[in-house]
VOBA-1610 file (N, C-alpha, C; in pm, whole numbers, padded with zeros to 5 digits, always signed):
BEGIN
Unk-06700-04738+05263Unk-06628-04764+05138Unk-06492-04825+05170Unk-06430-04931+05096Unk-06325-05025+05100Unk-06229-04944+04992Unk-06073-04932+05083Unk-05985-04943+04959Unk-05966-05084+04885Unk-05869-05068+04751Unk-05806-05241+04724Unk-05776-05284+04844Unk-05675-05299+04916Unk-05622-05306+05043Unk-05689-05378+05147Unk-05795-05343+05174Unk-05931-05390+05274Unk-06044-05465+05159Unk-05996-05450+05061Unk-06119-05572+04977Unk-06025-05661+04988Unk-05906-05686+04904Unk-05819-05780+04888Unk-05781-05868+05028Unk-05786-05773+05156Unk-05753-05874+05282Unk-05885-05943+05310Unk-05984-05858+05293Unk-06155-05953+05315Unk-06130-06039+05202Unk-06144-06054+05091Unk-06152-06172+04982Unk-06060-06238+05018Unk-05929-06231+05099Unk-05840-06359+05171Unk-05889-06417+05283Unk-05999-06331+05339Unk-06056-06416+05491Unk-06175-06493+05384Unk-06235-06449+05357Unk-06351-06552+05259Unk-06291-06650+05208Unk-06201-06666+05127Unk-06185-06750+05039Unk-06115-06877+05160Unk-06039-06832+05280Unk-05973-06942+05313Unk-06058-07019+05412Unk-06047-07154+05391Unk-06122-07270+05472Unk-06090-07262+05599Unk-06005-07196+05634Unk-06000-07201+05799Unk-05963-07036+05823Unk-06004-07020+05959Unk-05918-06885+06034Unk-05784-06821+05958Unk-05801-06697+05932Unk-05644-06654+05968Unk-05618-06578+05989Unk-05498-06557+06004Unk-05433-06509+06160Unk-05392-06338+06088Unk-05395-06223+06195Unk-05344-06135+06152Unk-05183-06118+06132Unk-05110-06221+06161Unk-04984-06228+06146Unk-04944-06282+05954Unk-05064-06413+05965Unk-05006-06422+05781Unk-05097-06323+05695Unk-05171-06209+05688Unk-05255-06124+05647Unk-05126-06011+05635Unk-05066-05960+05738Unk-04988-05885+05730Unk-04856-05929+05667Unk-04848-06046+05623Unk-04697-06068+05577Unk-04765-06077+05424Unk-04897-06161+05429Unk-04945-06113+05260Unk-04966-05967+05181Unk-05009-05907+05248Unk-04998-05719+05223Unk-04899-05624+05229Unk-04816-05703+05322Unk-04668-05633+05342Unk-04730-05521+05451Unk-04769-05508+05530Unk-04850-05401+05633Unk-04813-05490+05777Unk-04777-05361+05826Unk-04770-05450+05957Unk-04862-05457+06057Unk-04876-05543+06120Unk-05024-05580+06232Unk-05099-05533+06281Unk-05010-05384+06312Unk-05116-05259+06353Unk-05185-05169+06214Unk-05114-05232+06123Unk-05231-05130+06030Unk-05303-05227+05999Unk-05274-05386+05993Unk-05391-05494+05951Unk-05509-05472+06019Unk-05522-05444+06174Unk-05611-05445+06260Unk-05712-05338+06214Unk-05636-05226+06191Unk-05701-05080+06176Unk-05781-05128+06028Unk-05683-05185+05925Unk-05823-05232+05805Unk-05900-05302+05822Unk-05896-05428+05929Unk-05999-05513+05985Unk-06120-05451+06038Unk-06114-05317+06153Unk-06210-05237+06137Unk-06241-05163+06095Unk-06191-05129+05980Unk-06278-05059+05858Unk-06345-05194+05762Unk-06363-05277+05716Unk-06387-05394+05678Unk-06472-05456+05790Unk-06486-05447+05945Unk-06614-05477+05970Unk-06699-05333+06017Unk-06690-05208+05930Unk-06752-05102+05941Unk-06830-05136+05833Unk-06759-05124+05725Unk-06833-05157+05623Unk-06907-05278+05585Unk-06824-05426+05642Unk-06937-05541+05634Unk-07116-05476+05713Unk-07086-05404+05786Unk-07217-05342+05870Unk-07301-05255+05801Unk-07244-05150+05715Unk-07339-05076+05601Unk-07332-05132+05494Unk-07358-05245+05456Unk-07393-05337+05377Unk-07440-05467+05381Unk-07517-05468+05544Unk-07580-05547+05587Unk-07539-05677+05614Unk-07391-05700+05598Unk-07331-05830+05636Unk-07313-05883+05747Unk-07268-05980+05818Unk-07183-05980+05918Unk-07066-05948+05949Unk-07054-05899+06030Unk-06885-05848+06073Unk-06775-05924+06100Unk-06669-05950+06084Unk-06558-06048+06092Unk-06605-06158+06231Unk-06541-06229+06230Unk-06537-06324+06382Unk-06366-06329+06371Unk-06426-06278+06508Unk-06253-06257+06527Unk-06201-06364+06652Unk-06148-06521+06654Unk-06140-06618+06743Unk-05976-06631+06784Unk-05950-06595+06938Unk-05855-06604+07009Unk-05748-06746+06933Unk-05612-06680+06930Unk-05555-06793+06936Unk-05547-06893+06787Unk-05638-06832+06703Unk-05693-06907+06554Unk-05686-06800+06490Unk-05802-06711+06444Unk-05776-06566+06336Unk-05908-06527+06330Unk-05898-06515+06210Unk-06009-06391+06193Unk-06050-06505+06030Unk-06219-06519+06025Unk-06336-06566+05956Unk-06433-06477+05961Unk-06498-06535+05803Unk-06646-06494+05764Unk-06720-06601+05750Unk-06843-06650+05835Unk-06914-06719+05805Unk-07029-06657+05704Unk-07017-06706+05584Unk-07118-06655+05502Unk-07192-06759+05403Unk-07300-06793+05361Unk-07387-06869+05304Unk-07351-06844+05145Unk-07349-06955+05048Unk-07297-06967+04914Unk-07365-06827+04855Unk-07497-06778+04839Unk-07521-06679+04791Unk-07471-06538+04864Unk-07446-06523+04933Unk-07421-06416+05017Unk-07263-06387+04966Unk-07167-06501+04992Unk-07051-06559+04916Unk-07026-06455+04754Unk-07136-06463+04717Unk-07140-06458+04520Unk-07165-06315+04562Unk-07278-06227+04627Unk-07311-06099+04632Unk-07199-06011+04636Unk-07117-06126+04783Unk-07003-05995+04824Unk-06920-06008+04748Unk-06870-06060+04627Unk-06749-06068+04587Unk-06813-05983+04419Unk-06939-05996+04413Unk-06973-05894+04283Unk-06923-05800+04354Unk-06953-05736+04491Unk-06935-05598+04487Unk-06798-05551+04545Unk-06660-05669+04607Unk-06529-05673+04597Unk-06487-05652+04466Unk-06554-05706+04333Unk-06516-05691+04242Unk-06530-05549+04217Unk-06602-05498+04234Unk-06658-05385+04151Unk-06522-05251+04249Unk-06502-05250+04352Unk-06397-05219+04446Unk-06273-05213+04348Unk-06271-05351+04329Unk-06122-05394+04263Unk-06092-05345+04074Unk-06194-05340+04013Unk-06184-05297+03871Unk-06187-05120+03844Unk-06140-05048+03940Unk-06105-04936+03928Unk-06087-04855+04098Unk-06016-04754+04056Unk-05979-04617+04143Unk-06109-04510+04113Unk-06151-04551+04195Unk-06280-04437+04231Unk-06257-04319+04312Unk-06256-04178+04262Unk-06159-04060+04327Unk-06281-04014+04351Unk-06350-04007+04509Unk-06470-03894+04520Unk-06461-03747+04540Unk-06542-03706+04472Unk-06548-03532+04458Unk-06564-03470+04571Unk-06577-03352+04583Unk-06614-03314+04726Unk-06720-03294+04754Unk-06793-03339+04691Unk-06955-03343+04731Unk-06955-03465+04755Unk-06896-03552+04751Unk-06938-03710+04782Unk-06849-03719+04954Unk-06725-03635+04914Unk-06627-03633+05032Unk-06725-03597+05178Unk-06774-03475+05133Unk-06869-03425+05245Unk-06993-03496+05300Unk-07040-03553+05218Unk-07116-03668+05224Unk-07086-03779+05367Unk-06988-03846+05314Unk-06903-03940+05358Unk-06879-03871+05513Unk-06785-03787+05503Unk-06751-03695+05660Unk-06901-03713+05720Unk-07001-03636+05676Unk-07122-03613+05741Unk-07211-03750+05809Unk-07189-03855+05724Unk-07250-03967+05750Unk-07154-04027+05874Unk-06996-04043+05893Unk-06935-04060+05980Unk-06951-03974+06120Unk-06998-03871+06057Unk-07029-03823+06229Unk-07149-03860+06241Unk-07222-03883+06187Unk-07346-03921+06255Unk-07346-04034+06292Unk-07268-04139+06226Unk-07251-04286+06315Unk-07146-04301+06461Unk-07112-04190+06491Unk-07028-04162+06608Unk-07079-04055+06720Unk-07086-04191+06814Unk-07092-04064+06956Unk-06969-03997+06972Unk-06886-04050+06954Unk-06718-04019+07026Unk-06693-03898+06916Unk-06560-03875+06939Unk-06471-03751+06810Unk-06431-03885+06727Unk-06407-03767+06621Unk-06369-03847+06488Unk-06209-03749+06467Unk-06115-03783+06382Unk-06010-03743+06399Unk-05996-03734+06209Unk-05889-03600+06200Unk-05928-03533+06086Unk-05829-03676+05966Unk-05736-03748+06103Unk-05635-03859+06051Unk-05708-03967+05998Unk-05825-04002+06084Unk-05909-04085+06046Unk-06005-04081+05914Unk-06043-03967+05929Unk-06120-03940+05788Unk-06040-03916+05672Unk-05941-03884+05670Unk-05792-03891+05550Unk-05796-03994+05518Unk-05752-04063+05605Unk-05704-04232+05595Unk-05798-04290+05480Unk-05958-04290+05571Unk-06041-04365+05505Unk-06057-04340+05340Unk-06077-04200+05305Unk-06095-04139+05208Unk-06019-04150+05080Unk-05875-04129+05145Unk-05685-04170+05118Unk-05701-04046+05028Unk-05720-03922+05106Unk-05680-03756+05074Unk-05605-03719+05166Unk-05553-03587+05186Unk-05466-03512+05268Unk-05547-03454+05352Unk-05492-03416+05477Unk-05524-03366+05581Unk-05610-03180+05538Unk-05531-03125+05441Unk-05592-03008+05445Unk-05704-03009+05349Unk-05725-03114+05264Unk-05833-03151+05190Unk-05927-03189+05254Unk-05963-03246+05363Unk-06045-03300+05459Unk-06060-03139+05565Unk-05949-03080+05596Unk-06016-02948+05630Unk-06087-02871+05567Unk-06061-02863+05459Unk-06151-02754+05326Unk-06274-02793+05300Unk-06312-02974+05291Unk-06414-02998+05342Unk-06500-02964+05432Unk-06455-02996+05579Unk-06513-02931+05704Unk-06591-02783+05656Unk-06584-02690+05606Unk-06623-02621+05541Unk-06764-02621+05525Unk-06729-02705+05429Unk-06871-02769+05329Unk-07017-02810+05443Unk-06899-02916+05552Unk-06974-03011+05615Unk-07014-02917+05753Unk-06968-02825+05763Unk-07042-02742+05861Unk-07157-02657+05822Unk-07137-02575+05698Unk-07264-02543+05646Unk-07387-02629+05606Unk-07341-02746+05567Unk-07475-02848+05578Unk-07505-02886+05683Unk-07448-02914+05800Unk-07488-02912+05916Unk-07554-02818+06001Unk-07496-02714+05978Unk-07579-02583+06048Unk-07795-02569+05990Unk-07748-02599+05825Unk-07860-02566+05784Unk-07981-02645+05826Unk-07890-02748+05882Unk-08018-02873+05950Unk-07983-02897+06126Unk-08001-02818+06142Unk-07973-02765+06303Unk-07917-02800+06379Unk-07791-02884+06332Unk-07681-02936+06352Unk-07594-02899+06392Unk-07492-02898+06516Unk-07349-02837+06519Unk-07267-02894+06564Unk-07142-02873+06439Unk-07017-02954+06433Unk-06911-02855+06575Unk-06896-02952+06653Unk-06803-02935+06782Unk-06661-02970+06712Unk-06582-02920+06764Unk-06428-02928+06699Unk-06342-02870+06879Unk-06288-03021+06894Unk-06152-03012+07008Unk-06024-03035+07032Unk-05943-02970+07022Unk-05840-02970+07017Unk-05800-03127+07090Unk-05685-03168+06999Unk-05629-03348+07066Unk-05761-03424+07017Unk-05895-03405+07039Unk-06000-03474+07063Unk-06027-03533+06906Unk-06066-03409+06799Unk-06092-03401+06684Unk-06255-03331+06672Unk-06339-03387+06580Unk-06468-03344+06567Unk-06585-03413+06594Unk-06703-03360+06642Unk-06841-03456+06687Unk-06943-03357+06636Unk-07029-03400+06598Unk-07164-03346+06603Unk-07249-03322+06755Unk-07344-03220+06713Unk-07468-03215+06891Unk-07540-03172+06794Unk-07660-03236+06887Unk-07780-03197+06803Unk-07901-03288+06874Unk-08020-03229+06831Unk-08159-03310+06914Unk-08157-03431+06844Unk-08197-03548+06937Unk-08267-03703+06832Unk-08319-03663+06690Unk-08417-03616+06691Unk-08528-03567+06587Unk-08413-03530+06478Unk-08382-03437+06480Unk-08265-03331+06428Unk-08179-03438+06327Unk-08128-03482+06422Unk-08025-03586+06335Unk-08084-03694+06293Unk-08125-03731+06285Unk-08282-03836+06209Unk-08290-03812+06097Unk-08343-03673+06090Unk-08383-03615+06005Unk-08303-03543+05895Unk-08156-03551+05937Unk-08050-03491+05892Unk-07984-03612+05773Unk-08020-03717+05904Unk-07929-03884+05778Unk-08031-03893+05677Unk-08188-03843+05704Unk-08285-03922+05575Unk-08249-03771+05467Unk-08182-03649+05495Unk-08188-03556+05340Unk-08047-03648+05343Unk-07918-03695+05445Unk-07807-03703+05340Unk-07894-03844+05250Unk-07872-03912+05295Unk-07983-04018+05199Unk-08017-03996+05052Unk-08125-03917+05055Unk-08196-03869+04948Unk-08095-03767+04857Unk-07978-03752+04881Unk-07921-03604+04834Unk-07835-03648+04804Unk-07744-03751+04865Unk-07654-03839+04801Unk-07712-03966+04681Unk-07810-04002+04639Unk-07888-04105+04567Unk-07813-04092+04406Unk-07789-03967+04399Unk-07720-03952+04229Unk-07625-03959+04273Unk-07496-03932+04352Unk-07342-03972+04387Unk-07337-04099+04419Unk-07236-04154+04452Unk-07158-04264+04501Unk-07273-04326+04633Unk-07302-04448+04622Unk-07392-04513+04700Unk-07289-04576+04814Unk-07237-04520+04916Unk-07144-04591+04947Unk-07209-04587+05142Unk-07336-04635+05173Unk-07381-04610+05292Unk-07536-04602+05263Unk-07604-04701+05393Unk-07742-04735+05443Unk-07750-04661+05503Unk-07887-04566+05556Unk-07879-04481+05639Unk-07964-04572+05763Unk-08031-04684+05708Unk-08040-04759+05833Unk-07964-04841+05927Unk-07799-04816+05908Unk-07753-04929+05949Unk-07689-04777+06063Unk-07706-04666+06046Unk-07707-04552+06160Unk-07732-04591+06281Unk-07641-04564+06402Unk-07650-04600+06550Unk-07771-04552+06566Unk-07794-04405+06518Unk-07922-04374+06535Unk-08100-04444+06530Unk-08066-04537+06445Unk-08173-04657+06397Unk-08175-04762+06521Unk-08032-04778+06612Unk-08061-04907+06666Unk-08176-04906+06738Unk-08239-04804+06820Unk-08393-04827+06893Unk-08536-04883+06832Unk-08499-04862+06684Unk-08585-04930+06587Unk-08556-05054+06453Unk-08719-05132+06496Unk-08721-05257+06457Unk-08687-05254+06330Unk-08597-05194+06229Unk-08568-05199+06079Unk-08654-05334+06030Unk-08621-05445+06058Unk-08679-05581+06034Unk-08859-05587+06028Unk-08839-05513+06143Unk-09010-05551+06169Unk-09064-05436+06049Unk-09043-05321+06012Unk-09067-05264+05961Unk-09062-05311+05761Unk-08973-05395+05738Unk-08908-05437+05619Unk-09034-05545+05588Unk-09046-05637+05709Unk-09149-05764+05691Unk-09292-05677+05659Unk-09312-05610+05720Unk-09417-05519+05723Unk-09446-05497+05589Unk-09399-05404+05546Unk-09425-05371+05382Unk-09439-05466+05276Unk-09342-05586+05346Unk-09328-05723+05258Unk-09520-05768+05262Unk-09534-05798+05354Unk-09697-05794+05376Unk-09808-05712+05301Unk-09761-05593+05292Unk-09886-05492+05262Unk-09826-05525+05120Unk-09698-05582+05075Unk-09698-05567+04898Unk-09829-05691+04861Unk-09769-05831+04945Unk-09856-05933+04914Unk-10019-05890+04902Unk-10057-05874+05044Unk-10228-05822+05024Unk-10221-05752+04914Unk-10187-05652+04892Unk-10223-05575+04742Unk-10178-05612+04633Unk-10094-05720+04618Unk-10049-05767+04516Unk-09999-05706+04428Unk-09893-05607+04479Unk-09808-05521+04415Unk-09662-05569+04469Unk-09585-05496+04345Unk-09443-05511+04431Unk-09405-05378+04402Unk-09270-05362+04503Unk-09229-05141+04481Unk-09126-05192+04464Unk-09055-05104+04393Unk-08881-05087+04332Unk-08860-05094+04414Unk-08694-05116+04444Unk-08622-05074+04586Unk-08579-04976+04621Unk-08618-04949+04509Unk-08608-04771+04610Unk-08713-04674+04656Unk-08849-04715+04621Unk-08961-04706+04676Unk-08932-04787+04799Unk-08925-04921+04783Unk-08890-04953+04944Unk-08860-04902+05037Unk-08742-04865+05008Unk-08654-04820+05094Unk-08671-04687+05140Unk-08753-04633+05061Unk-08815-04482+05120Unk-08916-04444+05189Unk-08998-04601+05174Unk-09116-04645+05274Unk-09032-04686+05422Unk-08941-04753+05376Unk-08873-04798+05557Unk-08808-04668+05600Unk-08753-04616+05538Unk-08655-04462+05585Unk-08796-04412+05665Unk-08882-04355+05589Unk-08995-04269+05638Unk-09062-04310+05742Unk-09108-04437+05739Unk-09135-04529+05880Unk-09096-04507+05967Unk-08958-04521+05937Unk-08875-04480+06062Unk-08811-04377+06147Unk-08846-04272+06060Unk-08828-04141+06142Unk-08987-04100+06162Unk-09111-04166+06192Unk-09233-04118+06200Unk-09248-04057+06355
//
């Protein structure tokens, strides 16, 4: 999920015909270079769970999106949709969010980092932890917590597989803000080959499935 902040600096790399530089990005936002960078990778976190490409970032020139006229129109419906309100998530969406971040991380996650992203307070993101350890436990999950380090998940392959397809399904009525295929956990599998696949079996049968039947055929596929 994008603040204004990180939509508004992506809709300035799109829109401009050439590179630019994190030096005029930060004098347009009023932010200085080290927090431009830090929204640049949150903005190619999220170009990634939303199936985009991730910034190109070229020495010496700046930072571009190569993107195709329709792709162009998609992302800026859903910059828009970013930009026409303050979306405050609950703490069921909060926990959500935490839970899905550790599972896209081998490393620790830091309680600063998940604030940031969220743009709550530090002890609000603890009171969470809460939440996000009991859902974790219940799916045989355990949240590690280290001092300096911050927090990680352990847990079997299977386990956590199986952990991203209930957040998935359990988050579907909250805030859609995350693919559970775009999970590090997925990279050993062909998502694609699996997607063409179904595309196939719709043709022979000459059916088509919602997308969210789809998408529950590729989820399931993929933890088989």
């Amino acid at each position: 999920m994008l603040n204004k902040r990180c939509s508004n600096i992506l809709q300035m790399i799109v829109n401009n015909e050439k590179p630019i530089t994190i030096k005029e990005i930060s004098k347009k936002v009023n932010k200085s270079p080290r927090t431009v960078r830090y929204d640049l990778d949150k903005i190619d976190d999220y170009l990634t769970e939303i199936e985009f490409p991730k910034l190109e970032r070229k020495s010496n020139l700046g930072i571009s999106l190569d993107l195709k006229d329709e792709e162009i129109k998609k992302l800026f419906k859903i910059i828009g949709k970013i930009n026409n309100y303050d979306y405050v998530l609950s703490q069921k969406e909060r926990v959500f969010y935490i839970i899905y971040e550790l599972l896209n991380k081998s490393e620790f996650a830091t309680i600063n980092m998940l604030s940031d992203r969220m743009m709550v307070s530090r002890s609000t993101i603890i009171n969470d932890l809460i939440e996000v350890k009991k859902w974790l436990s219940e799916n045989k999950i355990t949240l590690e917590s280290s001092k300096g380090q911050g927090i990680k998940i352990l847990g079997r392959e299977r386990d956590l597989r199986r952990a991203a397809v209930k957040l998935f399904f359990q988050s579907m009525d909250s805030i859609n803000f995350f693919n559970v295929t775009t999970l590090k956990l997925f990279n050993d599998i062909d998502i694609d080959f699996i997607r063409n696949t179904i595309k196939i079996a719709e043709e022979q049968m000459e059916t088509s499935f919602s997308d969210d039947a789809f998408n529950n055929l590729v989820i399931h596929i993929a933890i088989a």
